[in-house]
C-alpha positions in Angstrom: -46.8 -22.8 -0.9 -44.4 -24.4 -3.1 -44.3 -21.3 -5.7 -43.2 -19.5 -2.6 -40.4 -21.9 -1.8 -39.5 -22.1 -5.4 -39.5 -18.1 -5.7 -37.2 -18.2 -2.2 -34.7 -21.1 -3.6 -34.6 -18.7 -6.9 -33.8 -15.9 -4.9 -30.7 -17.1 -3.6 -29.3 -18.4 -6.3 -29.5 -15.0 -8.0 -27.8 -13.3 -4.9 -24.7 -15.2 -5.0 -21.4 -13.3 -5.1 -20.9 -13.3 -8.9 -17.3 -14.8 -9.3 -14.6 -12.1 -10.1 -11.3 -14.1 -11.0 -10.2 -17.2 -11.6 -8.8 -20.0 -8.7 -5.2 -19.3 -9.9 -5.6 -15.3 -9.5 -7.1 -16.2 -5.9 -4.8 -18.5 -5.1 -2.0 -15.9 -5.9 -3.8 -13.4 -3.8 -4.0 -15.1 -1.2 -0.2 -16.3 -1.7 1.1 -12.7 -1.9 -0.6 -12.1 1.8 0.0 -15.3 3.2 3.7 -14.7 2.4 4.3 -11.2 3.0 6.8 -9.9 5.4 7.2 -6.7 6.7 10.1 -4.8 5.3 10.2 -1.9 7.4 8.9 -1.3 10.8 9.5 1.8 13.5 8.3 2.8 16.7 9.7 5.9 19.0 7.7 7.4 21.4 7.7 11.2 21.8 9.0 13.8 24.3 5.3 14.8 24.8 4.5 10.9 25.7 2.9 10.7 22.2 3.8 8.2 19.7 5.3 7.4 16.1 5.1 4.3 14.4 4.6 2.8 10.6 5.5 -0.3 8.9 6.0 -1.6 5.3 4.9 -5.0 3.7 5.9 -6.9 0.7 2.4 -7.2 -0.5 1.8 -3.7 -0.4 0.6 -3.3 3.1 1.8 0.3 4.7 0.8 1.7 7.9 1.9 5.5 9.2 1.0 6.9 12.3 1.4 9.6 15.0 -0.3 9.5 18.6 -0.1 13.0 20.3 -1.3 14.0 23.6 -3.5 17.1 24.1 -5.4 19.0 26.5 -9.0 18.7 25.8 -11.6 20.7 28.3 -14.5 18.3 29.7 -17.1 18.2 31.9 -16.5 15.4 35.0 -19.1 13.2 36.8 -19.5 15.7 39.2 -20.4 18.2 35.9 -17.4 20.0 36.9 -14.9 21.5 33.8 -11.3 19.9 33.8 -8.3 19.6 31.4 -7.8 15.7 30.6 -4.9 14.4 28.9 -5.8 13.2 26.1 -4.8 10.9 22.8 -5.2 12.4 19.2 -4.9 10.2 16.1 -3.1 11.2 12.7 -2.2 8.5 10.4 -2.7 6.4 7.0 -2.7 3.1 5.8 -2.7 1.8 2.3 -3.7 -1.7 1.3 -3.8 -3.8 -2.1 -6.8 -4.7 -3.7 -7.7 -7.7 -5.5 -7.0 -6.4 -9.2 -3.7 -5.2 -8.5 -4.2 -1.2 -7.4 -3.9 0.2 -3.9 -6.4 2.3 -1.8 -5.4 4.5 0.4 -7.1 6.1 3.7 -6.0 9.1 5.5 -7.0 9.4 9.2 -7.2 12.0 12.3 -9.2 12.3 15.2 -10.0 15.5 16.7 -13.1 16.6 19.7 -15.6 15.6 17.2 -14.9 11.6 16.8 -12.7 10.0 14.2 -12.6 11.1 10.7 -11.7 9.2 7.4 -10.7 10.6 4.0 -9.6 9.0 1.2 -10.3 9.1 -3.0 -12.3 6.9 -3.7 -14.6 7.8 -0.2 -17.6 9.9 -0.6 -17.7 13.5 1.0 -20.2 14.8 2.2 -21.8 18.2 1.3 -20.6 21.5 3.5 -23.5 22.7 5.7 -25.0 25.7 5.0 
């Protein structure tokens, strides 16, 4: 019993989040976010009732995006077709990371769901 609680204690020590940087290069992380500001920001809504925004931060932070409306054919509760109104997503947002680069995701929605791309994302392979 105590070799088990000895292997457990062992265990956890070894899973600790390994330390990446120093206390003064966190500290200055979290400095640059604590103090950012946003630089830019813009928000007009469309003829079609859709929307554009985006906004800009001094720490890097940078959000893009458009809302459109669209006619999408669904079946109702009463398993009836109908046209709903309906909001479709197109955007990006870019963010920094700890060691100084920025990562960038591209998004859009569409019938299927939501969809992310981006470099450093896998993709996955093309269906036969």
């Amino acid at each position: 019993m105590k070799l088990l609680v000895l292997a457990c204690l062992a265990a956890v020590a070894l899973a600790r989040p390994q330390e990446f940087f120093s206390d003064a290069e966190r500290e200055a992380i979290r400095d640059r976010d604590r103090f950012a500001e946003i630089t830019s920001f813009e928000n007009q809504q469309t003829q079609d009732g859709g929307n554009v925004n985006s906004f800009t931060a001094t720490n890097g932070l940078e959000r893009q995006e458009e809302i459109r409306l669209q006619e999408v054919r669904v079946i109702n509760d009463d398993g009836q077709e109908e046209l709903r109104l309906v909001p479709f997503y197109t955007g990006s947002f870019t963010f920094p990371n700890p060691d100084g680069t920025f990562t960038t995701r591209r998004y859009y929605t569409d019938e299927t769901g939501i969809h992310f791309e981006g470099d450093d994302l896998p993709v996955a392979p093309q269906a036969f």
